[in-house]
C-alpha positions in Angstrom: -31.3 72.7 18.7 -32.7 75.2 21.3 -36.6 74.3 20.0 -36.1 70.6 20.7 -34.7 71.4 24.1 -37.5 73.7 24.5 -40.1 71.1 23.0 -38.7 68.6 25.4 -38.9 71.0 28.6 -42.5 71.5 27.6 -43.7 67.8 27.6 -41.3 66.9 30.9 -43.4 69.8 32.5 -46.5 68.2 31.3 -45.3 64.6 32.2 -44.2 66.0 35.8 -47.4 68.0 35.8 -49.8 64.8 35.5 -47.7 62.9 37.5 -48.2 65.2 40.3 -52.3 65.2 40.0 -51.9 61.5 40.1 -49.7 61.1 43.0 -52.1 64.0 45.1 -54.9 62.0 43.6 -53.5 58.9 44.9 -52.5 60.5 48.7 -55.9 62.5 49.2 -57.8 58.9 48.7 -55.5 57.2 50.9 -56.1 59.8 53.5 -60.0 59.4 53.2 -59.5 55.4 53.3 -57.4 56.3 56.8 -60.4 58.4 57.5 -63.2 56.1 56.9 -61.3 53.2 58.4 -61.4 55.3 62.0 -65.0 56.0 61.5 -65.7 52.4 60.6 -64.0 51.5 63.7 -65.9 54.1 65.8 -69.0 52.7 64.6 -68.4 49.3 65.8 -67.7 50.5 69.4 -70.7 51.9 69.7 -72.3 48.9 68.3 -70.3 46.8 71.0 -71.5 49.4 73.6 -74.8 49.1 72.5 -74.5 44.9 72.7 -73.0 45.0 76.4 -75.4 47.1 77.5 -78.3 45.1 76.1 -76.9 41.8 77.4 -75.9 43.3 80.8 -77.9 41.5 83.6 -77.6 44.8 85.4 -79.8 46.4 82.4 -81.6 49.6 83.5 -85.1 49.6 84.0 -85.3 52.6 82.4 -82.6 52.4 79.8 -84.1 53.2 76.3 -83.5 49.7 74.7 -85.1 50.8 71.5 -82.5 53.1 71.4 -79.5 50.2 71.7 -81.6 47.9 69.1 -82.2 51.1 66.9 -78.0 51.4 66.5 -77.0 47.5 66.5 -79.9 47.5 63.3 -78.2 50.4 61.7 -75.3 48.8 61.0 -75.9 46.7 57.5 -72.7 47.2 55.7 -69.6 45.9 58.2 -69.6 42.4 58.8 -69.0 41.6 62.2 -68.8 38.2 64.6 -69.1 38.4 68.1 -67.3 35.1 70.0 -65.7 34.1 73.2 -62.3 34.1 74.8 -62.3 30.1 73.4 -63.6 31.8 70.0 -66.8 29.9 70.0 -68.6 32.0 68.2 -71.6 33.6 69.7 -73.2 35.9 66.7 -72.6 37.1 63.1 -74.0 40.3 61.2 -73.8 41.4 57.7 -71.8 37.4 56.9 -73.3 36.0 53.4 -73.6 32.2 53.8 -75.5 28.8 53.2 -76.6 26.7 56.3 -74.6 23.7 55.4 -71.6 25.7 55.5 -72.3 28.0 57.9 -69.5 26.8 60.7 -66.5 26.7 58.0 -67.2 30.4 56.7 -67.6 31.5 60.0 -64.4 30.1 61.5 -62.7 31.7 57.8 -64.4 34.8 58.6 -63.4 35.1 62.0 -59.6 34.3 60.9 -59.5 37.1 58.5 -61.0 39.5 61.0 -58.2 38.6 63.9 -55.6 39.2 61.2 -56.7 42.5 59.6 -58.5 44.5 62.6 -57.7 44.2 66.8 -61.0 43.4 68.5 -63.0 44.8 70.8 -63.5 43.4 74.1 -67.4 43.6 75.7 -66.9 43.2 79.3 -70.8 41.5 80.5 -69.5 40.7 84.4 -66.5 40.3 85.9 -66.5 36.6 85.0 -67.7 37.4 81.6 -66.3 38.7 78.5 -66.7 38.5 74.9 -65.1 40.2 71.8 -66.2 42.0 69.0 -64.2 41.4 65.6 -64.8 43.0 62.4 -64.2 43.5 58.4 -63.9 46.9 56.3 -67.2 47.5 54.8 -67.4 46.3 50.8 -66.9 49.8 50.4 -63.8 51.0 52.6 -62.3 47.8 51.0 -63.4 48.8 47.3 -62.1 52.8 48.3 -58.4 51.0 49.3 -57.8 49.9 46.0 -59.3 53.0 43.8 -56.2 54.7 44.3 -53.9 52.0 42.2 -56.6 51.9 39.7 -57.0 55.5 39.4 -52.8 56.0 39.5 -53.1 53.3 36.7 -55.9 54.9 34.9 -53.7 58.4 34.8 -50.6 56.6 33.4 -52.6 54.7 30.7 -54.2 58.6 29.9 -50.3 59.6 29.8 -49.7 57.1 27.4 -52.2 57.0 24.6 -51.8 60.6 24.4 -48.5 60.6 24.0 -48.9 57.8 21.2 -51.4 59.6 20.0 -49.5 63.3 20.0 -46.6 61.4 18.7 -48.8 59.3 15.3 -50.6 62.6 14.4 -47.0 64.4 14.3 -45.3 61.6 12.6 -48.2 61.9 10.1 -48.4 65.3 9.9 -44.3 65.0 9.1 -44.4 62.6 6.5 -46.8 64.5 4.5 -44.7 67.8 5.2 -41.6 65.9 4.0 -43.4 64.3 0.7 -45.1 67.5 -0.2 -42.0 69.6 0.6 -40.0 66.7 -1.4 -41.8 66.4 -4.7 -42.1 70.5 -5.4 -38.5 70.6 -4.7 -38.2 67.8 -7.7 -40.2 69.6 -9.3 -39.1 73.1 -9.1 -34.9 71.9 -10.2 -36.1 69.7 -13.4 -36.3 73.4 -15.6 -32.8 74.4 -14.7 -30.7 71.1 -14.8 -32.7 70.8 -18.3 -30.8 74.1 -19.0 -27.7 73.2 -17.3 -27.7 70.2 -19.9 -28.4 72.2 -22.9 -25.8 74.5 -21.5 -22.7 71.8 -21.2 -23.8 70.6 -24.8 -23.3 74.0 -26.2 -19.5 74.3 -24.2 -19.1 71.6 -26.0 -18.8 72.7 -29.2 -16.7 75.6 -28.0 -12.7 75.6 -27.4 -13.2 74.9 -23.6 -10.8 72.8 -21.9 -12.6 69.3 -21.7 -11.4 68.4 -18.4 -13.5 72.0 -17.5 -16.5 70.8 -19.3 -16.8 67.3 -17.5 -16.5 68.7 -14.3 -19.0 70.4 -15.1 -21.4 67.4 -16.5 -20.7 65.8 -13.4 -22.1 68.2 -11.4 -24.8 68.5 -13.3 -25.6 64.7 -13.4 -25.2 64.8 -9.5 -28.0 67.1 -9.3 -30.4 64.9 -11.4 -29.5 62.8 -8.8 -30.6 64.8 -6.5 -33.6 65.5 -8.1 -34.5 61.8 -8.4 -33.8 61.0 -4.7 -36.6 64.2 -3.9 -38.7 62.7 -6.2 -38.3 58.7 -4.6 -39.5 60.7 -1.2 -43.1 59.3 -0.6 -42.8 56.6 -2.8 -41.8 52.5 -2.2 -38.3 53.0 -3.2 -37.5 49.7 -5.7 -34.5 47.6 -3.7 -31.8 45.9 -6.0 -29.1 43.8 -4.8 -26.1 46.0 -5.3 -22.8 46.3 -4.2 -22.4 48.5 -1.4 -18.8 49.0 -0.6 -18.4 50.3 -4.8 -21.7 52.8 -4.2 -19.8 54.1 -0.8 -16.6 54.5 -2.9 -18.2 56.3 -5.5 -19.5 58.4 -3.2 -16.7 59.4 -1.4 -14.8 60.1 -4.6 -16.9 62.5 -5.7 -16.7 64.3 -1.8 -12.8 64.4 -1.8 -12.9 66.1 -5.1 -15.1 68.8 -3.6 -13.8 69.0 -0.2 -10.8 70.6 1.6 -7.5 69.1 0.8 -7.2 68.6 4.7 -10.0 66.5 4.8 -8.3 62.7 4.7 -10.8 59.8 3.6 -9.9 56.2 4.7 -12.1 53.1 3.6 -11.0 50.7 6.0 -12.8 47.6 4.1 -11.4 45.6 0.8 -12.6 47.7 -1.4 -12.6 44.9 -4.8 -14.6 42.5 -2.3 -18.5 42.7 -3.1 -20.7 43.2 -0.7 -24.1 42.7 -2.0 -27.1 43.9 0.2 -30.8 44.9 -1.3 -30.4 48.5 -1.5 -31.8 52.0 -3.0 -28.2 53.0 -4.1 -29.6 56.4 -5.3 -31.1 56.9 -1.9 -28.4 55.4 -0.5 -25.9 57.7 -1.5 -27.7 60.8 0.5 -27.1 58.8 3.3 -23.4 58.8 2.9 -23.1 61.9 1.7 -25.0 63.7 5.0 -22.9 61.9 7.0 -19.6 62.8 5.8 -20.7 66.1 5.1 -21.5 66.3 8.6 -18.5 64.8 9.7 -16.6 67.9 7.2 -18.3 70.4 9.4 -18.0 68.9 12.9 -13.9 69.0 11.6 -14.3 72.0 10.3 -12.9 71.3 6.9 -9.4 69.6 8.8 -9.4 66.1 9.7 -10.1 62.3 9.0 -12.9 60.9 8.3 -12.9 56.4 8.3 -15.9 54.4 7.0 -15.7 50.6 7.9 -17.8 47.9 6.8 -18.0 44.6 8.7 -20.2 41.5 7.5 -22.3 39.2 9.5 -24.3 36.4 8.3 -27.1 38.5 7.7 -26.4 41.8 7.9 -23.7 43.9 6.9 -22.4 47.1 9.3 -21.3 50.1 8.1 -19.3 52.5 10.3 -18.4 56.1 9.5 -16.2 57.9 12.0 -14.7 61.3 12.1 -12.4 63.7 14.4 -14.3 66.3 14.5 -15.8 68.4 18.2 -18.0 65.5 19.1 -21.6 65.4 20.2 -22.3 65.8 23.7 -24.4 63.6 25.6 -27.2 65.3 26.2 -27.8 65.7 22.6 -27.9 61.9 21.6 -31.9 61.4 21.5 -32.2 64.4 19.3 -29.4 64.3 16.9 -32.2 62.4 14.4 -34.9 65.1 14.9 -35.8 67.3 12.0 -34.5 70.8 13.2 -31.3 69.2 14.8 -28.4 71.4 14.3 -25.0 72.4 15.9 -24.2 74.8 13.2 -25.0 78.3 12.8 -26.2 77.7 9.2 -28.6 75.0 8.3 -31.9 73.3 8.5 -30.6 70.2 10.3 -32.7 68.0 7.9 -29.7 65.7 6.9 -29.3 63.0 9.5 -33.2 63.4 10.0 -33.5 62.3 6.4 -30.5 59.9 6.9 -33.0 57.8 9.4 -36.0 58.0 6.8 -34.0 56.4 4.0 -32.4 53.8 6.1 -35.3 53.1 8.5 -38.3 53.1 7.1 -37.2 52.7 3.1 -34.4 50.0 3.4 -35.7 48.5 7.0 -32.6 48.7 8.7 -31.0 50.7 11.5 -29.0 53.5 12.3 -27.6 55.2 15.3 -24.7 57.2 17.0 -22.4 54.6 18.2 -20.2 56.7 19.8 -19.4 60.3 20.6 -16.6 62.3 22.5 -16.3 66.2 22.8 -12.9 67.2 21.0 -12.3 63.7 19.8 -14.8 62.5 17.4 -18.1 61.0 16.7 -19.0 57.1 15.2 -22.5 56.4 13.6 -23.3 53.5 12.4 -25.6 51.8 9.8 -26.8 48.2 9.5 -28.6 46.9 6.5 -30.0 43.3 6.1 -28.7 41.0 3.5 -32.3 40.1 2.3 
C-alpha cells in the first residue's frame, strides 16, 4: 500500500513540477509582453515628437530634419493614424488597404486604436493640435497570445505522456499477468494429477467416505483454479448461466472452510434464475476474493450479505461486510495490483477481480461504499446480453 502512495507522490511531484514551468513560463512572457508594450509606446512618442517638430511652423533653421524623417521612416511595424480633435483623419502608416475602401478601414482602424491604446496629443500651435493613435505591432500582438498556446502546449505534453506512461504499463501488466498466469497453470497440473491418483487410492482403503470427499472436493476446486490461470490471456467463452446458483455454490463451499463466526446471508430468492452471459469459472474468483476479503477485513467474526438486484438490462450484485472499513483515501487504489491492508499478501485479488469483470465479461465493478469500524459495500454489474 505504501508503494502506491509513494508511486502516486512521485507523479503529483511531477504533475506539480510541470505545472510550475508552465505557469513561470506563462508569467515571464507576460512580463516581456508588459515590457515590449512600454517600449512600443516609447517608440511612438518619439515618432510623434519627431512629427510636431517637422510640422512646427517654428521649425529650426538649423534643426537636423534628416534626422526627424530618418526616425518617422524607422518605424514599419506599428500601425499608426494621425487625426484631428473632430477625428478627420490626417495620416496613416504601416495600415494594409485598397483605395476603394480606404475611408471605411480607416475609420475601423482608428476605432480599434481609441479602444485599446490612449493617444498621444501633438501640440503644432496654441490653436492647433492633433493626436497620434496606435496598434500593437503584429508581433507584441502575436507575443500576447504565446503564453495560452504555450500553457496549452505544456498540458497537452502532460497528457499524452501520461497516456502514454499509463498504455506502456498497462501493456507491460497484462503480459506480466498472462505470463505469470499460464506457468502457474502449468506448474499445479503435476500435483493435482497426483492429488487425483492419491484420493483414488484412499478409496480403496477403510477411510471414512465423508473424509475422502472432502478431500475430492478440494482437489476438484484446485483444477478449478488451475483452469481459471489458464483462461488468463485468453477470450474467455460467455454462456448464459444462472448467476444467483454459481454465487450460492460459491459461498457454500466458503462457509464450509471458514470460521463458524463468519455468518453468510444471500439476500436474493435464491430458486429465482437469474440468467446473465457469464464465465462462471472465472466468475467464481470474483466471488471468492471478495468474500475472502471481507473474512479478513472481519477478521474471521462477522456478516458478510450478497444482494442481487435486476434491471432491464443489467443485473447488480452487492456484497457487503462488517469488517474495519476502507478509508477514504484509499478508494482509487483499492484495484491496483500491490493493494493490501494486510500484513500478509500480494494484494492481487481485487486487482484480478476488475480484470475478470472488466475487461473479460464487459461489466463494472466498484467500492460502493466504505466506513472505518463499520463495513465496506462493492458492487458488481453485469449486462444481460
Amino acid at each position: 500500500m505504501d508503494f502506491y502512495f509513494k508511486k502516486r507522490r512521485w507523479k503529483i511531484l511531477l504533475l506539480l513540477l510541470a505545472v510550475g514551468i508552465g505557469v513561470a513560463s506563462f508569467f515571464y512572457t507576460n512580463w516581456l509582453v508588459k515590457k515590449m508594450a512600454v517600449e512600443e509606446r516609447k517608440n511612438v512618442e518619439l515618432w510623434a515628437e519627431a512629427t510636431r517638430k517637422l510640422a512646427s511652423p517654428e521649425i529650426s533653421s538649423n534643426l537636423d530634419i534628416t534626422f526627424l524623417v530618418d526616425i518617422i521612416n524607422r518605424n514599419t511595424s506599428i500601425p499608426i493614424i494621425i487625426a484631428d480633435s473632430t477625428d478627420q483623419i490626417l495620416g496613416d502608416k504601416n495600415i494594409s488597404f485598397s483605395e476603394d475602401r480606404k475611408d471605411k478601414v480607416l475609420l475601423r482602424e482608428l476605432k480599434k486604436m481609441k479602444a485599446e491604446n490612449e493617444p498621444i496629443v501633438i501640440v503644432i500651435s496654441e490653436t492647433e493640435k492633433q493626436y497620434l493613435y496606435y496598434h500593437d505591432s503584429v508581433l507584441l500582438e502575436n507575443l500576447k497570445y504565446y503564453p495560452v498556446i504555450q500553457f496549452a502546449v505544456v498540458f497537452l505534453f502532460i497528457l499524452i505522456a501520461y497516456l502514454a506512461f499509463n498504455s506502456s504499463r498497462n501493456a507491460e501488466q497484462n503480459q506480466v499477468w498472462v505470463g505469470m498466469s499460464k506457468e502457474t497453470a502449468h506448474q499445479l497440473g503435476t500435483p493435482i494429477s497426483s492429488l487425483m491418483a492419491w484420493v483414488e487410492l484412499l478409496k480403496m482403503q477403510k477411510i471414512d467416505p465423508n473424509l475422502i470427499q472432502e478431500f475430492e472436493k478440494d482437489t476438484h476446486r484446485l483444477q478449478k483454479i488451475t483452469e481459471r490461470f489458464s483462461k488468463i490471456g485468453s477470450i474467455p467463452e460467455l454462456i448464459s448461466t444462472d448467476v444467483s446458483e454459481t454465487i450460492q455454490s460459491t459461498v457454500e463451499y466458503l462457509r464450509t472452510r471458514s470460521s463458524g463466526k463468519v455468518k453468510f446471508v444471500l439476500d436474493f430468492d435464491p430458486l429465482k434464475r437469474c440468467d446473465v452471459p457469464l464465465n462462471a469459472s472465472l466468475f467464481t474468483w470474483v466471488i471468492e476474493n471478495l468474500c475472502k476479503n471481507a473474512i479478513d477485513a472481519m477478521n474471521n467474526s462477522g456478516t458478510i450479505q450478497i444482494t442481487i438486484a435486476e434491471k432491464a438490462d443489467q443485473v447488480y450484485i452487492d456484497v457487503a461486510d462488517t469488517g474495519k472499513g476502507i478509508s477514504k483515501a484509499y478508494f482509487k487504489t483499492v484495484f491496483q495490483p500491490g493493494f493490501t491492508t494486510k500484513k500478509r499478501g500480494w494484494g492481487l485479488g481485487l486487482s484480478l477481480a476488475k480484470r475478470i469483470v472488466e475487461n473479460y465479461h464487459k461489466g463494472k465493478i466498484f467500492l460502493k461504499q466504505s466506513e472505518i469500524n463499520k463495513g465496506t459495500t462493492f458492487r458488481i454489474i453485469l449486462n444481460r446480453r
